[in-house]
N, C-alpha and C positions, 0 to 999 in steps of 0.2 A: 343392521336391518333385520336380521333374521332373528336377534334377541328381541327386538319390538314384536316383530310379529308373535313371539313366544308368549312375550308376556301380554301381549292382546288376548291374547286366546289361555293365558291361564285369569288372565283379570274375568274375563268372560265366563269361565267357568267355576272360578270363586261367585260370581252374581248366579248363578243355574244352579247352583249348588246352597244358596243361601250363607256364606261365607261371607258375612259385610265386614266383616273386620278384617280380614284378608282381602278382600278387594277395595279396601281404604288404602292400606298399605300396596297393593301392588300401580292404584288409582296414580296415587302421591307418587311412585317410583318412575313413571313411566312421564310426566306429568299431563294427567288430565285437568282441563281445566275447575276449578275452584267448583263452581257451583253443581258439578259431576259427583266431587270430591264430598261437597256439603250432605250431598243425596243421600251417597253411600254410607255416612258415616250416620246421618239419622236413622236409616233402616237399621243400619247395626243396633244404634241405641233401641231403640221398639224394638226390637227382636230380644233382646237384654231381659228390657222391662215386660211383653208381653207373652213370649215364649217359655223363656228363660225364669223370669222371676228372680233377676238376681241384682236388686239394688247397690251392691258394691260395684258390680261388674259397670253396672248404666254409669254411675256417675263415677268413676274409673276415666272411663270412655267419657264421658262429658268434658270433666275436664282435661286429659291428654288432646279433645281436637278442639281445645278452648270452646267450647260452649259457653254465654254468659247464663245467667241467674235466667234472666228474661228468654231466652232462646229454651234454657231448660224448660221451663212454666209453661211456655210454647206450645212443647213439642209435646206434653203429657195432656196439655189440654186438647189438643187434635189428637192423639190417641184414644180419649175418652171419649171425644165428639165420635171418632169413626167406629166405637165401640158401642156404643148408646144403639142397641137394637137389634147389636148384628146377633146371630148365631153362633155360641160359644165363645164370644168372651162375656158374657154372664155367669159364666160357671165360676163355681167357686172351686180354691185349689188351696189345698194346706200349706200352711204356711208354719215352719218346725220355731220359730221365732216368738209365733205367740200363741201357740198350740192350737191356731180355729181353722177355719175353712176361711180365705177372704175370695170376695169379688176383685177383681183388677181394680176399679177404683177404688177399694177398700184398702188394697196395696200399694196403690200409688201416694194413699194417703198415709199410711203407715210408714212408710220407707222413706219416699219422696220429696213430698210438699209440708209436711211437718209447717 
């Protein structure tokens, strides 16, 4: 009992702390149900691809929490949808890969969708 309640409150605090990928794994340990598990593990992935900019890392992570092809395509197209307007993810960010400045969609197409 008291190990659950432990790891509630570290799963808890991996989410307050933006640690999706440690609250996937702590999610799975404890078992939360699937579609909790699904969440966690998409926010990880967009936080990869829109934080991070780390294409190996996203699809890493895709495929370790079985993402299919189609789930991938998914999930970059509603990141681009949610991105389309806002504030800062228009900016461009270097990219040491192809020596420019890309926008996120510029990168997700570079990396990604190929």
């Amino acid at each position: 009992m008291v190990e659950e309640i432990d790891a509630l409150r570290e799963l808890e605090w991996a989410i307050q702390t933006r640690n999706y990928v440690r609250a996937v794994s702590i999610a799975e340990s404890i078992g939360k149900p699937a579609g909790e598990i699904k969440e966690l593990q998409q926010k990880s992935i967009e936080q990869f691809i829109i934080e991070y900019r780390n294409p190996q890392g996203a699809i890493a992570l895709a495929e370790e929490y079985h993402f299919t092809r189609d789930g991938i395509d998914q999930l970059l197209s509603d990141i681009l949808q949610e991105a389309e307007g806002k504030k800062g993810f228009d900016r461009s960010q270097y990219d040491i890969k192809t020596m420019r400045y890309l926008t996120l969609e510029e990168w997700i197409r570079e990396y990604l969708k190929k």
